[in-house]
SERO-4910 file (N, C-alpha, C, O; in steps of 0.05 Angstrom, whole numbers):
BEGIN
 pado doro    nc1    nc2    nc3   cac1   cac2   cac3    cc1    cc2    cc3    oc1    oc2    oc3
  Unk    A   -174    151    413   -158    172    401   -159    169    371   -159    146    363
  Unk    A   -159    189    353   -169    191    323   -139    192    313   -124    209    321
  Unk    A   -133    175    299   -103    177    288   -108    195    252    -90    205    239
  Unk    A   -130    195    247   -134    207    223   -120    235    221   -113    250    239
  Unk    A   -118    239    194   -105    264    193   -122    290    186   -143    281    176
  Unk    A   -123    311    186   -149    327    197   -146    350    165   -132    370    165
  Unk    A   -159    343    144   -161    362    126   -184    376    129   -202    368    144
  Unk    A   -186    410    104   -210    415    106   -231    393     88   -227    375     71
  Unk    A   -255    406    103   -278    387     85   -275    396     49   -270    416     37
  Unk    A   -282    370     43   -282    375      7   -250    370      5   -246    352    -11
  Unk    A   -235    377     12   -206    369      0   -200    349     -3   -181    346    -18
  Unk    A   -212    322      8   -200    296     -7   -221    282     -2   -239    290     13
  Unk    A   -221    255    -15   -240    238      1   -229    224     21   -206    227     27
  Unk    A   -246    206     33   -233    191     53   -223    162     41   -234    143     31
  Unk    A   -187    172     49   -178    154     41   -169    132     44   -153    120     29
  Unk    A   -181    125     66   -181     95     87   -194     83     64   -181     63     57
  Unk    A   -210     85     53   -240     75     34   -224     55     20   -226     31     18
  Unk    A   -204     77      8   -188     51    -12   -169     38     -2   -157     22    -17
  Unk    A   -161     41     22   -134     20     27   -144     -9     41   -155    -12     62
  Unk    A   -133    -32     18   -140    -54     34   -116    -70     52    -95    -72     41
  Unk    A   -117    -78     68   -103    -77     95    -94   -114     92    -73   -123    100
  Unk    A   -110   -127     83   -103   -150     77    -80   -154     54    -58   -164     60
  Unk    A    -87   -145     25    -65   -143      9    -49   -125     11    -30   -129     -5
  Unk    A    -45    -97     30    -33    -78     31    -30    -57      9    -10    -42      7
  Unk    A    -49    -57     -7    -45    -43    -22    -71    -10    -29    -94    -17    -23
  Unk    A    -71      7    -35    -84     30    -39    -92     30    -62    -78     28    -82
  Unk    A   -121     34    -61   -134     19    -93   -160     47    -92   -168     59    -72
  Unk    A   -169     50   -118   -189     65   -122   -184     97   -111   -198    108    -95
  Unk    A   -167    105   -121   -165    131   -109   -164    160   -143   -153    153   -164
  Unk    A   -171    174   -141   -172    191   -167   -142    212   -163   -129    216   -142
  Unk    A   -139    220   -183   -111    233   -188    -99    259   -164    -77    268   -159
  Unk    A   -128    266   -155   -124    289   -135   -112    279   -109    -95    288    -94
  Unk    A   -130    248   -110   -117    243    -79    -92    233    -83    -77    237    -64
  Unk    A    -80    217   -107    -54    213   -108    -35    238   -100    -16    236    -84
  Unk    A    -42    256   -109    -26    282   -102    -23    291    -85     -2    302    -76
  Unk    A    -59    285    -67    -48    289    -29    -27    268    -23     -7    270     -8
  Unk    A    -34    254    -33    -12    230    -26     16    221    -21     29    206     -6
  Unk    A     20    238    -40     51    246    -50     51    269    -38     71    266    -24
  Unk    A     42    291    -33     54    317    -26     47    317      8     56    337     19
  Unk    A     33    296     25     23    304     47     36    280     59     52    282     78
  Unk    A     30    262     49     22    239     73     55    222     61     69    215     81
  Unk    A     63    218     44     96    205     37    115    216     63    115    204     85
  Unk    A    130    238     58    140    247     71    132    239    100    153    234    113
  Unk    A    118    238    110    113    237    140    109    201    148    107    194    172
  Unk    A    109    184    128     99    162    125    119    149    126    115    126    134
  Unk    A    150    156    120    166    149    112    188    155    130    208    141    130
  Unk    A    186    179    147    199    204    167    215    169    180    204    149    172
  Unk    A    233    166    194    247    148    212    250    113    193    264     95    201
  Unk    A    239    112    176    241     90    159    267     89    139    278     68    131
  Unk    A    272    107    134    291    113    108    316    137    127    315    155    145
  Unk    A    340    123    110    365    150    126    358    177    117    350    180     94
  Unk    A    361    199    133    356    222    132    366    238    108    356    260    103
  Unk    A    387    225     92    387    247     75    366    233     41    357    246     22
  Unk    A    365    208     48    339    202     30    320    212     38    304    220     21
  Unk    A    313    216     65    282    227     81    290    247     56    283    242     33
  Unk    A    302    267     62    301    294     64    305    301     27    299    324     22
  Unk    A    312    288      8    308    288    -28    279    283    -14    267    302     -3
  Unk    A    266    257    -15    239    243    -21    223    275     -7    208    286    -23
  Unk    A    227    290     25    210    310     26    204    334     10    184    347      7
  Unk    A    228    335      2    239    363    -16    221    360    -40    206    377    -49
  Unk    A    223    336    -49    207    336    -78    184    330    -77    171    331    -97
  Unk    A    173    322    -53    146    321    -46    133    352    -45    110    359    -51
  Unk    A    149    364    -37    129    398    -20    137    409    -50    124    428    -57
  Unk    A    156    400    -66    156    418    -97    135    409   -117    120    423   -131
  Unk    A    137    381   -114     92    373   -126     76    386   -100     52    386    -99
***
């Protein structure tokens, strides 16, 4: 089963590329994919981690970038 998340082609690169899994950290990425980043993938990354009405500032200002 593909846990990836399904954009069109050309809209980002693939961004597994830069995340290294040993230091945990997301490295080598250009300004566009930060922005998927923040506007797509935060919010949903975060969904049951954090109390709901932080979820719900952190989503709000995600979908306004």
């Amino acid at each position: 089963m593909d846990q990836g998340i399904k954009v069109p082609d050309g809209y980002t690169t693939n961004l597994s590329r830069g995340v290294n899994l040993k230091t945990l950290k997301v490295l080598e990425m250009k300004s566009h994919n930060f922005h998927i980043w923040i506007e797509r993938l935060l919010p949903v990354m975060t969904r049951g981690y954090l109390p709901d009405p932080v979820w719900r500032v952190l989503a709000e200002l995600s979908y306004f970038f």
